[in-house]
Backbone and ligand atoms as CSV (ligand in chain L), in Angstrom:
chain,resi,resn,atom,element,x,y,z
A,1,UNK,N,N,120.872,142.182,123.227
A,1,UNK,CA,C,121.798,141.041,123.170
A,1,UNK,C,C,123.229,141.490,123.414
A,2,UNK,N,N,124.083,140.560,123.906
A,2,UNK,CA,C,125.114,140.953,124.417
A,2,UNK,C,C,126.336,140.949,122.867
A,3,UNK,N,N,125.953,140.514,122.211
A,3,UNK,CA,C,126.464,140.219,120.719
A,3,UNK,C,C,127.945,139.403,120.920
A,4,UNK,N,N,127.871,138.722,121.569
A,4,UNK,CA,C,129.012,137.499,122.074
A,4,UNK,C,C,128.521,135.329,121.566
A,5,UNK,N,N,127.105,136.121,120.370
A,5,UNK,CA,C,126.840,134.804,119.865
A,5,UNK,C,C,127.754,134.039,119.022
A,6,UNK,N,N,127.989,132.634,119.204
A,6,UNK,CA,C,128.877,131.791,118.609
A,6,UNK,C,C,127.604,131.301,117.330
A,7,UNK,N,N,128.638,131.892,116.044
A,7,UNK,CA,C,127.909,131.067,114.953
A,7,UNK,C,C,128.685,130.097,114.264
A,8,UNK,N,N,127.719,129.076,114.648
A,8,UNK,CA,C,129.217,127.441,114.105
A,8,UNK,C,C,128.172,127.576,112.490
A,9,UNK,N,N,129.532,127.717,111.699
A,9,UNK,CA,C,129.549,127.133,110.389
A,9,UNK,C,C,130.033,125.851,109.987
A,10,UNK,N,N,129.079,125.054,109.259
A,10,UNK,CA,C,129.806,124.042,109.177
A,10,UNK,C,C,130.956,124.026,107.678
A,11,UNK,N,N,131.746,122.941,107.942
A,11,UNK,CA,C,133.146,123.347,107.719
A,11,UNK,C,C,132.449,122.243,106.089
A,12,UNK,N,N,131.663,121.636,105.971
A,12,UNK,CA,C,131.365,120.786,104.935
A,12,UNK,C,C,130.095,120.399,104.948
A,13,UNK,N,N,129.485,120.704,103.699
A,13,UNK,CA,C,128.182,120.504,103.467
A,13,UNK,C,C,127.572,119.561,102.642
A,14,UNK,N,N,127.325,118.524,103.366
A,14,UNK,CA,C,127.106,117.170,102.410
A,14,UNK,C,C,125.343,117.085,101.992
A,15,UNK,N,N,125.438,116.871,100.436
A,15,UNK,CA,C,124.421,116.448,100.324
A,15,UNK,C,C,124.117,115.438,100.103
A,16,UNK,N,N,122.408,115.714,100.507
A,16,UNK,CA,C,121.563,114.401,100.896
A,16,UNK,C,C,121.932,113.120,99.662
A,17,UNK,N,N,122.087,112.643,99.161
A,17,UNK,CA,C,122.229,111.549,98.020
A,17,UNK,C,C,121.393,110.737,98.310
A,18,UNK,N,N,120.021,110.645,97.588
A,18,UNK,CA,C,119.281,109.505,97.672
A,18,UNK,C,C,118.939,108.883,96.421
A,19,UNK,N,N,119.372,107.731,96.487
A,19,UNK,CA,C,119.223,106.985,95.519
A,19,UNK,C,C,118.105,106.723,95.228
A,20,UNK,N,N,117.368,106.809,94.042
A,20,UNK,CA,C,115.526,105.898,94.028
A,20,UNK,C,C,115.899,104.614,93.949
A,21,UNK,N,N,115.175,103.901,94.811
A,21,UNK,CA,C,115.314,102.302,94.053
A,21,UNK,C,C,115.042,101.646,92.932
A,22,UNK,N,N,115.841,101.097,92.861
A,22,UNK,CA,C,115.556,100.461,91.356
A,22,UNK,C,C,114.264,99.404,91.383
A,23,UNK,N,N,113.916,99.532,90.536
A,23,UNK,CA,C,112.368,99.057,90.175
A,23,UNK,C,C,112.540,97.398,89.324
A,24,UNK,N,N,111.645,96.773,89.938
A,24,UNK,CA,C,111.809,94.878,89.352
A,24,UNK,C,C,110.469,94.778,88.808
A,25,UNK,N,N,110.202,93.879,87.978
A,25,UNK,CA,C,109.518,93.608,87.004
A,25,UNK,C,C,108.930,92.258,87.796
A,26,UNK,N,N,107.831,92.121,87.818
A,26,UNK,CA,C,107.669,90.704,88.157
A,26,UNK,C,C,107.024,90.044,86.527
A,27,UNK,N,N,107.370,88.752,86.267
A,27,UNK,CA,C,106.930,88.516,85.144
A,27,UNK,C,C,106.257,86.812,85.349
A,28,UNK,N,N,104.745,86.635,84.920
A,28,UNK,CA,C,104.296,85.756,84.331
A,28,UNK,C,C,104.657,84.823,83.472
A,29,UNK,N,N,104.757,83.580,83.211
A,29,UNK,CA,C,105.193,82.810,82.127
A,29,UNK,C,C,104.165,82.004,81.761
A,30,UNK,N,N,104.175,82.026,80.545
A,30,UNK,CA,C,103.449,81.065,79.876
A,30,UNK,C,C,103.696,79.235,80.195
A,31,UNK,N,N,102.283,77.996,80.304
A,31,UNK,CA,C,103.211,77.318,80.038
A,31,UNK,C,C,101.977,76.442,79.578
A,32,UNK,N,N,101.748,75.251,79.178
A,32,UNK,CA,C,100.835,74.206,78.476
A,32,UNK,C,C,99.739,73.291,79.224
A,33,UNK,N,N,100.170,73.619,80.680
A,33,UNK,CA,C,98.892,72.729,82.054
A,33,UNK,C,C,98.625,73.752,82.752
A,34,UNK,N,N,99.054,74.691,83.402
A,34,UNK,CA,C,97.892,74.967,84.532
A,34,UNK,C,C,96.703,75.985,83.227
A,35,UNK,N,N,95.634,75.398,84.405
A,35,UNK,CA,C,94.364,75.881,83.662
A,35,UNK,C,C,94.282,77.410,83.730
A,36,UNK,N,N,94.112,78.387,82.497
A,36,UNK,CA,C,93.424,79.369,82.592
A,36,UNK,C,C,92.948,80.499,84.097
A,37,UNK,N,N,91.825,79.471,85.120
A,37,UNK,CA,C,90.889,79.854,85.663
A,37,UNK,C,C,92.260,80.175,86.923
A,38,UNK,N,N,93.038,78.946,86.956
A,38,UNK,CA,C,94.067,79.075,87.521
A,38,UNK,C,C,94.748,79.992,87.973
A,39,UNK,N,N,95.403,80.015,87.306
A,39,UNK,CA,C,96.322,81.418,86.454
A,39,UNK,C,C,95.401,83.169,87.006
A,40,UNK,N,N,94.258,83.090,86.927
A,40,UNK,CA,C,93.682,84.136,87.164
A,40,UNK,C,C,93.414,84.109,88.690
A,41,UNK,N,N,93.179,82.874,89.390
A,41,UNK,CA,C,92.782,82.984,90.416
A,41,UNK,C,C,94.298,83.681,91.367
A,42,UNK,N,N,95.401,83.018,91.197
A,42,UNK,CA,C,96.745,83.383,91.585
A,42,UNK,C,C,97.106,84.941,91.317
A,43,UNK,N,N,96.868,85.455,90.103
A,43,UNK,CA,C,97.146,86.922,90.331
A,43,UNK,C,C,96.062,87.512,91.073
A,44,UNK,N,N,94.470,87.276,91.012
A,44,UNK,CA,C,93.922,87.825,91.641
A,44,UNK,C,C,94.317,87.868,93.388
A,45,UNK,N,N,94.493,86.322,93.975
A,45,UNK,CA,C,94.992,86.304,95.023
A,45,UNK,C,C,96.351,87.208,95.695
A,46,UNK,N,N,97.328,86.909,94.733
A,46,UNK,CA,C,98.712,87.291,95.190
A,46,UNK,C,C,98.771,88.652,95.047
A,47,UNK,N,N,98.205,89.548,93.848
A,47,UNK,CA,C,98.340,90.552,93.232
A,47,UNK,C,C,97.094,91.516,93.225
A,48,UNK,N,N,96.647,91.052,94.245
A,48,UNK,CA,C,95.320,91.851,94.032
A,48,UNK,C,C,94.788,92.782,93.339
A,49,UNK,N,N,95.002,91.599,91.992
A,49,UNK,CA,C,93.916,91.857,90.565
A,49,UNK,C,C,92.347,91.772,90.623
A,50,UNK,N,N,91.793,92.767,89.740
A,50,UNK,CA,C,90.518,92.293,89.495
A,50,UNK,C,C,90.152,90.852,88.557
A,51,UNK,N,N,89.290,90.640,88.831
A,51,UNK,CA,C,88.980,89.456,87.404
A,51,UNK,C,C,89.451,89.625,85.935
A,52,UNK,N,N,89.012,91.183,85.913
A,52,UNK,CA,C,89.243,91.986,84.693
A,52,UNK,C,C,90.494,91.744,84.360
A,53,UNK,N,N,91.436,92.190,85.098
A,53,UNK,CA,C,93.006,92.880,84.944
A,53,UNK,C,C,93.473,91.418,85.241
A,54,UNK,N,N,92.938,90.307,85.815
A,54,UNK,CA,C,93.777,89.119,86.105
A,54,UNK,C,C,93.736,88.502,84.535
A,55,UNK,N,N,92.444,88.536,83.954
A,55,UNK,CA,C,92.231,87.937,82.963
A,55,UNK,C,C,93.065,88.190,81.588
A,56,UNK,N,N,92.955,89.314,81.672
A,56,UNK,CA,C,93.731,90.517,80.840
A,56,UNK,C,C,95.314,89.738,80.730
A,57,UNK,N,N,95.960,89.867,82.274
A,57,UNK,CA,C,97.251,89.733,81.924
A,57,UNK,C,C,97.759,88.492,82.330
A,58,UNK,N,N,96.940,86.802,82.068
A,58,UNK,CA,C,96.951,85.604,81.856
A,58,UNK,C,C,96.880,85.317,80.681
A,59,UNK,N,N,95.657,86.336,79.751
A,59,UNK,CA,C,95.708,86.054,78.114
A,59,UNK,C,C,97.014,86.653,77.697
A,60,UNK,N,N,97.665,87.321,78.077
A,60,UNK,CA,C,98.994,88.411,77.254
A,60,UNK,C,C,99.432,87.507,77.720
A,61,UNK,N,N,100.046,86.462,78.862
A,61,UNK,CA,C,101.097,85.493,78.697
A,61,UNK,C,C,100.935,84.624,78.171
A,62,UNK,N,N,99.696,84.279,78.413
A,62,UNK,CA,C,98.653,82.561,77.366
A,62,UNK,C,C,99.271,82.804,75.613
A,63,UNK,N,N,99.301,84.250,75.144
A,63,UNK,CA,C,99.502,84.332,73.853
A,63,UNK,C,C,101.110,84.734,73.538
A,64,UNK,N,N,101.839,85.169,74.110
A,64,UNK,CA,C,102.878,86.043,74.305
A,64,UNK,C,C,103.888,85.274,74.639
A,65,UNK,N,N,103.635,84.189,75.445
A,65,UNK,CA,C,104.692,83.465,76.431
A,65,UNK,C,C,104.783,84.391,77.438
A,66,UNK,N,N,104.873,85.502,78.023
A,66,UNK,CA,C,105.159,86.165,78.890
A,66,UNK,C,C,104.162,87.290,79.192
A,67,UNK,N,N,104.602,87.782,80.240
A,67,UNK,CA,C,103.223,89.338,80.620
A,67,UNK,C,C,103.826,90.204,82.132
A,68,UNK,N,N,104.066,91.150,81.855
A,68,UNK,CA,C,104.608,91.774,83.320
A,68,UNK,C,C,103.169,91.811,84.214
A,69,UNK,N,N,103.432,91.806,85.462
A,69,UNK,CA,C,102.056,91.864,86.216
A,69,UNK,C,C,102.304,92.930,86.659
A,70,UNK,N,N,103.632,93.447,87.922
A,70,UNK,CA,C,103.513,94.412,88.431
A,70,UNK,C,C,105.185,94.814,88.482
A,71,UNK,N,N,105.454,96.272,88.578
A,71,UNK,CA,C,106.880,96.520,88.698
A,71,UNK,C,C,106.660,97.172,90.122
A,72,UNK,N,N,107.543,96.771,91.106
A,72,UNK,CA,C,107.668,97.347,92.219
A,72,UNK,C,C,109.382,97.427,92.702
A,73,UNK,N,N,109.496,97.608,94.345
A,73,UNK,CA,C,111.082,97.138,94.849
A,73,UNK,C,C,111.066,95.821,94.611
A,74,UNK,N,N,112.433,95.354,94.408
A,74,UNK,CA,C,113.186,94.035,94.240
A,74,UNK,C,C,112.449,92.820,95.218
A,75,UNK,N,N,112.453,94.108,96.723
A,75,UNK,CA,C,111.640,92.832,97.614
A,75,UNK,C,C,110.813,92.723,97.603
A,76,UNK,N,N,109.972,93.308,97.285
A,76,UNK,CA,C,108.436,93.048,97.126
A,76,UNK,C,C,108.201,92.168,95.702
A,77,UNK,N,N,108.836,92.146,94.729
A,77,UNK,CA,C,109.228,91.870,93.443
A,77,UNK,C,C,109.042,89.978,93.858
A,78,UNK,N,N,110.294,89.972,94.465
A,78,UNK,CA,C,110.591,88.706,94.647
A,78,UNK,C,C,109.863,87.721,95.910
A,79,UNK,N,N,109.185,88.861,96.802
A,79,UNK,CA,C,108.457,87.709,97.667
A,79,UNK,C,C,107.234,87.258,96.982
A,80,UNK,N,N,106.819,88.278,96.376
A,80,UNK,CA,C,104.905,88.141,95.287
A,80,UNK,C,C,105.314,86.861,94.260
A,81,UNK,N,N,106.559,87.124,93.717
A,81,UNK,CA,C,106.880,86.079,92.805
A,81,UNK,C,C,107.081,84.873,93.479
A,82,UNK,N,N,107.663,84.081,94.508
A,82,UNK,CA,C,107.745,83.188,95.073
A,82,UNK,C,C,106.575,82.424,95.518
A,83,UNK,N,N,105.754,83.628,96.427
A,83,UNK,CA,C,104.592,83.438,97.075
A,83,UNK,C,C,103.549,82.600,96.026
A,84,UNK,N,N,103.674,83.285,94.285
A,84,UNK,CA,C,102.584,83.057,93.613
A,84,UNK,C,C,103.143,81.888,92.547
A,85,UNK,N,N,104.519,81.519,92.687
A,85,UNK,CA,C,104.944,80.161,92.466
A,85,UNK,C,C,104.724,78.991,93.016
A,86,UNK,N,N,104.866,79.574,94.913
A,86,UNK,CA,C,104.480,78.288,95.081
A,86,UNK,C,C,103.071,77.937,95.187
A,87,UNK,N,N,102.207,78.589,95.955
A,87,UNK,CA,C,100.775,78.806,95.915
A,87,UNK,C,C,100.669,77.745,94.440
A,88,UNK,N,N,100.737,77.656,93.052
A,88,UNK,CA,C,100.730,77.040,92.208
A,88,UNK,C,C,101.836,75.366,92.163
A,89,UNK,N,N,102.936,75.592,92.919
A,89,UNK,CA,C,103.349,74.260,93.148
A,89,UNK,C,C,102.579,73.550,93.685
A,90,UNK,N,N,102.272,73.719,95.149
A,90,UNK,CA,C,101.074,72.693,95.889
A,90,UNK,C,C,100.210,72.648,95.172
A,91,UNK,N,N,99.647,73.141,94.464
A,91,UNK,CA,C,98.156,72.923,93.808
A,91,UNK,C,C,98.676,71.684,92.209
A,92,UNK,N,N,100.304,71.289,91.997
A,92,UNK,CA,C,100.530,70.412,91.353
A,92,UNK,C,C,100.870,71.156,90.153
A,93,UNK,N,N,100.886,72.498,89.600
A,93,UNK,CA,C,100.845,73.112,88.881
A,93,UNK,C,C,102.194,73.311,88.405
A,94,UNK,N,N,103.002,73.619,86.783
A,94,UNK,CA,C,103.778,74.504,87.112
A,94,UNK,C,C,104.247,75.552,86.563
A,95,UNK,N,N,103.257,76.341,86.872
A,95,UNK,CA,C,103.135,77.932,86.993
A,95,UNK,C,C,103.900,78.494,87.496
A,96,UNK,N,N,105.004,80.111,86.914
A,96,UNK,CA,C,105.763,80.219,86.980
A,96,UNK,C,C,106.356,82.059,87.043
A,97,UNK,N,N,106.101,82.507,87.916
A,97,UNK,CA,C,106.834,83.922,88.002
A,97,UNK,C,C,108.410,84.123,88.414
A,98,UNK,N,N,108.456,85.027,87.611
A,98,UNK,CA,C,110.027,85.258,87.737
A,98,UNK,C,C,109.967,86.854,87.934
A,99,UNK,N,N,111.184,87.457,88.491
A,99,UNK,CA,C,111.692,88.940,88.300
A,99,UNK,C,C,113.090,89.293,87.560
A,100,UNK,N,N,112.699,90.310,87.359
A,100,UNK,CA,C,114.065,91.475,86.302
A,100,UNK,C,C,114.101,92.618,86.550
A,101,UNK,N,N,114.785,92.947,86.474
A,101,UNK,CA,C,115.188,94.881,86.646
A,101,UNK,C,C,114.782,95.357,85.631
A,102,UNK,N,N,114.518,96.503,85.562
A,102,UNK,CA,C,113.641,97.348,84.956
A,102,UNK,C,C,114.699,98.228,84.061
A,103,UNK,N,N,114.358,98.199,82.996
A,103,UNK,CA,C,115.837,99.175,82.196
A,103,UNK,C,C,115.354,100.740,82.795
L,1,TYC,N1,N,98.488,78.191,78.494
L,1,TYC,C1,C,97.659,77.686,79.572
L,1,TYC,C2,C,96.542,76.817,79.012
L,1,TYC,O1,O,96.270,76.870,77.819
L,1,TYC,C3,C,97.045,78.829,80.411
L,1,TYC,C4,C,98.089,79.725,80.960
L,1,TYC,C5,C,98.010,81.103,80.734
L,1,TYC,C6,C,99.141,79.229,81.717
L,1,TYC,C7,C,98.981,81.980,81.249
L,1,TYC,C8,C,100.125,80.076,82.226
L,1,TYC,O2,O,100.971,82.280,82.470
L,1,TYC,C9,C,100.031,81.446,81.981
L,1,TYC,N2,N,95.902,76.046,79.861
């Protein structure tokens, strides 16, 4: 080698900063009309629950008033929640998911 190599240093070394995303709660609500079978059929649909796990976390809101289903990103958070609101509006229902941030 002719030893005439250019070594570029860089003059500033930034690091990577990645933020994790913050994590949303989707939450179930309790309420006094839609039926049970309901209620299970919608998480199973939206949330692709088993019978088991739908049933499971329809009784924790049936008794509780409330029940987290799933914590994911904000957007995914909030389209599942919409999706599985209205899916229950047309059907006359009013069944009710909401989201929250995750402490
Ligand atoms: N409480 C309703 C009833 O007795 C059933 C129900 C359960 C509704 C969970 C909403 O998130 C819910 N028919």
């Amino acid at each position: 080698m002719a030893g005439n190599e250019t070594v570029l240093k860089p003059k500033t070394v930034t690091k990577p900063k990645l933020e994790k995303p913050k994590l949303y709660k989707v939450i179930l609500l309790n309420d006094d009309y839609t039926p049970r079978e309901f209620v299970t059929v919608v998480l199973k649909a939206v949330f692709r629950m088993s019978e088991e796990a739908g049933r499971r976390v329809m009784m924790t809101a049936h008794k509780m008033g409330s029940a987290v289903v799933v914590v994911c990103t904000r957007d995914i958070a909030e389209t599942k929640a919409k999706e599985a609101t209205d899916l229950a509006k047309e059907a006359g229902y009013p069944l009710m998911f909401t989201t929250e941030p995750e402490e």
